[in-house]
C-alpha positions as CSV (number, residue, x, y, z in Angstrom):
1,X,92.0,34.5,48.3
2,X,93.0,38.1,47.5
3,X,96.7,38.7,49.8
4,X,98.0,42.0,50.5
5,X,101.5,43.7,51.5
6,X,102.1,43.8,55.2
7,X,103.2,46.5,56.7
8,X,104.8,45.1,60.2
9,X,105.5,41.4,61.2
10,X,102.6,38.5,61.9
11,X,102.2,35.0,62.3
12,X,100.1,33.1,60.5
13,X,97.0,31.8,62.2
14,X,96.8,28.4,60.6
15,X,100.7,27.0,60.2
16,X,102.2,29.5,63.0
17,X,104.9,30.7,60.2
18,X,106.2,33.7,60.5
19,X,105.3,36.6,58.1
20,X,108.1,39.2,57.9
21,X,107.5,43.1,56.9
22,X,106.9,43.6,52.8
23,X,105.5,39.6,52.2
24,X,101.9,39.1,51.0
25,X,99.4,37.6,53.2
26,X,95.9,37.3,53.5
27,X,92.9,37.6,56.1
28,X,90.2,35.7,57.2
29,X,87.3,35.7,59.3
30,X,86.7,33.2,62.3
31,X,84.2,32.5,64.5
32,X,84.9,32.3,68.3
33,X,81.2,32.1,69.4
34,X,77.7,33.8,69.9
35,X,77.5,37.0,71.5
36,X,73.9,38.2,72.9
37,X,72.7,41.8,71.4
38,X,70.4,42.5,74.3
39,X,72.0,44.5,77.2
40,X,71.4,42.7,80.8
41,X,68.6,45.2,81.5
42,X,66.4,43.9,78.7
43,X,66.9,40.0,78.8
44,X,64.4,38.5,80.1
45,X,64.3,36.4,82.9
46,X,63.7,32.5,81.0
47,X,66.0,31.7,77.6
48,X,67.3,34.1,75.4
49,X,65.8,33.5,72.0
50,X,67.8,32.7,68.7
51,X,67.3,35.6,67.7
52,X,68.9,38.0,70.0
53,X,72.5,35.8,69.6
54,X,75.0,36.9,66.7
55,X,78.0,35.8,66.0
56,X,81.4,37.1,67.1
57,X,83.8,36.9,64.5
58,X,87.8,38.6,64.3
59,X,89.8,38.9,61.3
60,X,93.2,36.7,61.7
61,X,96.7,37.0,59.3
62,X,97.3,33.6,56.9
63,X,100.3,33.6,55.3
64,X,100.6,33.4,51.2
65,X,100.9,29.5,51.2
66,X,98.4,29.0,53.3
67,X,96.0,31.3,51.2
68,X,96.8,29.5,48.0
């Protein structure tokens, strides 16, 4: 995984370290769920299909031994 130079202080998402100002660390994308792309005006009124659900995804810090 590529890391990069932080600019201000994190915490890594995976071993809860802390990642102080000018250490490398690296980000990765995670999944919390399924959002629906319809607005509530246009769903209908049975199931939503599959495809009008895509996933919600946020980028969160790792820490340089973590992304090794």
């Amino acid at each position: 995984m590529q890391t990069k130079r932080t600019m201000k202080n994190r915490e890594c998402h995976l071993c809860d370290a802390a990642i102080f100002k000018g250490e490398q660390y690296g980000q990765k994308s995670v999944s919390l769920g399924k959002t629906c792309k319809w607005s509530a005006d246009q769903r209908p009124t049975d199931e939503i299909p599959d495809s009008a659900w895509s996933d919600y995804r946020i980028k969160v810090d790792i820490c340089s031994g973590c992304a090794a």
